[in-house]
Structure formats: structure tokens, C-alpha cells
N, C-alpha and C positions, 0 to 999 in steps of 0.2 A: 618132375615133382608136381607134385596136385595136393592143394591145401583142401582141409574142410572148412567150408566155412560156419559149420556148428559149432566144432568145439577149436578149431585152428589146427589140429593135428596134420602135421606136413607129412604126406606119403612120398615111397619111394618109385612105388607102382603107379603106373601111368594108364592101365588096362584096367584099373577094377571102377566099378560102377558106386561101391560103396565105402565108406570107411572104415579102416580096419581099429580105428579104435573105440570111435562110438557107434558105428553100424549105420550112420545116417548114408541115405541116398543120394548122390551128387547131384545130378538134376533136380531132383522135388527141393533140396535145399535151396542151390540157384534158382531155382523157378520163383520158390515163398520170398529171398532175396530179393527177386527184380519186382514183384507185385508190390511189396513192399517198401521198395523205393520211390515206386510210382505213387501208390499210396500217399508220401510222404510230400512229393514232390506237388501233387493232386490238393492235400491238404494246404500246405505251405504257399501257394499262387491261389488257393480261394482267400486266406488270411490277409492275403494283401492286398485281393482287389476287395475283402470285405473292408478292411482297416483300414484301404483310402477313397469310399465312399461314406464311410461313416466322417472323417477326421475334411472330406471337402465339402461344400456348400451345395447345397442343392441349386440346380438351375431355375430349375423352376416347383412351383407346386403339380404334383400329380393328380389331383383333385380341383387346378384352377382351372374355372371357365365351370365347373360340374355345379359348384355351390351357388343358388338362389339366392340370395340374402330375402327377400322378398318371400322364400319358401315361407321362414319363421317368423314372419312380419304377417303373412296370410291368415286374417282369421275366416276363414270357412263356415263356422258356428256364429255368426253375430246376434242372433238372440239371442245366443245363452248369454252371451256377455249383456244386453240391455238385460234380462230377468236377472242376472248377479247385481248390476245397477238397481235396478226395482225394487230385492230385497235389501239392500240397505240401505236405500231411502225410506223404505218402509219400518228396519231396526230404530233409525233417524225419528221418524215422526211418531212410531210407540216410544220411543224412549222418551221423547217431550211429552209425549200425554200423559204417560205414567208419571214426571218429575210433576207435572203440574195436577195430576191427578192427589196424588201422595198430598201437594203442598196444601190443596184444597180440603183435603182429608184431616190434614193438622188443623185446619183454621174452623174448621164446623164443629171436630170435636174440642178443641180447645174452648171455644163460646160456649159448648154446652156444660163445660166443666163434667161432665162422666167420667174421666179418669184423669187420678194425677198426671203430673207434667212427665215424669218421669217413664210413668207406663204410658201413657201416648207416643211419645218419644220412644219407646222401646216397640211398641206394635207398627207406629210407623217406619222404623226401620226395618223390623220384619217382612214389610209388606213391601216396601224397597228391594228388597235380597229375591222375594216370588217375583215381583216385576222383571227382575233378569230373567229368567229363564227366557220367556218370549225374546228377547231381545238377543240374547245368546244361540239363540234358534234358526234368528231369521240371518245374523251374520254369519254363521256355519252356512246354512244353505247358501251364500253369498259367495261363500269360498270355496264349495264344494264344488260348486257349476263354475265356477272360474280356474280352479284346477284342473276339472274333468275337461273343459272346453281344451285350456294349452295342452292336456295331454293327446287329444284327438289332433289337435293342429300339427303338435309336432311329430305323431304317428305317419300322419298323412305325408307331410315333411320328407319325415325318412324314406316311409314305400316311393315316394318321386324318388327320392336320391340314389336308393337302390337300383329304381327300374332304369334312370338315365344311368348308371355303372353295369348293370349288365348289358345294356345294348352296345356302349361301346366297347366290351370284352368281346361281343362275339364277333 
């Protein structure tokens, strides 16, 4: 007796090579059969050596002894960092000359009485709101070269990290 293992059809015939009820081939059946057990077998033991390395503890880090701390602490650009200090020292001391510019400005025109209190007061704040911009100018550039600096640092950062990870790959 010889079962298929396609459709389970149990034959009587021991000599035929196919099935006489769905025509399947015995071999090519048994062959996709045993791949496929392996297959299964293949899947089922990666799942578990995946699923008891995920569920155990790492021994160690893979990347300890790789990381600098010192990499991202390196600043490489130190004058761009003193000229981001410089500009807003320099926002600092426009902005005091302007407060005291502006207060000077109320005080001469107010003695000369030229304009009511009111429109003095309103052009002096106008002239308040124009004094920002300079001021607004020089802290942007302040931030900008302080950004652009940490970005270059930490560029340079990485190409280290990369170059020490490929050399110990090969």
C-alpha cells in the first residue's frame, strides 16, 4: 500500500510512480514534503535562538571601548565658538546703547516740548521696535556659527566612529 501524500489517497499498487487519483508524482511530492519540513524545522530553531537573544541580557555593549566621549566634547572650531561669544557681547552692548540712546532721545525732546507727550512716546517706541532688528541680527549670527560649529564637530565625530568601525570589521 503507498499513500499520497497530496490528497491521502491510499493505493493498492506498489509499482506506479504516480497517483491514480490526483496524478500527483510520488517523489516530487515526497521531495517538496521533506524541503519543507526542513524549511520549517530551519525557521522554527532561528525563532528561538532569535527569541532567546532578544528576551536575554546583553553581555556586553557591541560598541563598548568604540565610543570617545571626548569625541563630542571636542571642539575642533574654537573660534567660531569665541566669534558666537563676540556677537552677543556685541547684541549686549547695542542693546544698552540703544536703551540709553532711545532714553536720551525722550529727555532732549521732551525739554524742547516739540511733541506732545503722547507722540513722543509713540515715536520713541517706534524707534525702540527699529533698534531690534540690529540686535536680532547680531544674536541670529550668534546661533548660527554655534550650530554650524556643533554640526561640523559632530560630523567629524561620526567619520571617527565610522573609520574606527570599519577597521575593526575587516
Amino acid at each position: 500500500m503507498k499513500k499520497c501524500m497530496k490528497c491521502n489517497f491510499v493505493s493498492q499498487e506498489l509499482d506506479r510512480l504516480d497517483c491514480p487519483k490526483c496524478g500527483a508524482i510520488y517523489s516530487k511530492v515526497e521531495e517538496l514534503h521533506r524541503q519543507q519540513s526542513q524549511q520549517r524545522r530551519t525557521v522554527r530553531q532561528l525563532s528561538e535562538k532569535l527569541e532567546f537573544q532578544l528576551n536575554s541580557e546583553p553581555d556586553e555593549d557591541p560598541f563598548s571601548g568604540l565610543v570617545d566621549e571626548q569625541w563630542f566634547e571636542r571642539d575642533q572650531y574654537p573660534v567660531v565658538g569665541h566669534l558666537s561669544l563676540f556677537f552677543l557681547f556685541l547684541a549686549a552692548f547695542v542693546a544698552l546703547g540703544e536703551i540709553a540712546g532711545l532714553f536720551y532721545y525722550y529727555q532732549i525732546m521732551h525739554s524742547l516740548v516739540i511733541y506732545r507727550t503722547e507722540t513722543l512716546v509713540t515715536l520713541t517706541i517706534l524707534m525702540g521696535i527699529g533698534s531690534l532688528v540690529p540686535i536680532a541680527v547680531l544674536v541670529s549670527m550668534s546661533y548660527f556659527l554655534t550650530m554650524n560649529r556643533d554640526m561640523a564637530n559632530n560630523a567629524n565625530a561620526t567619520k571617527e566612529f565610522l573609520r574606527i568601525i570599519a577597521t575593526r570589521l575587516k
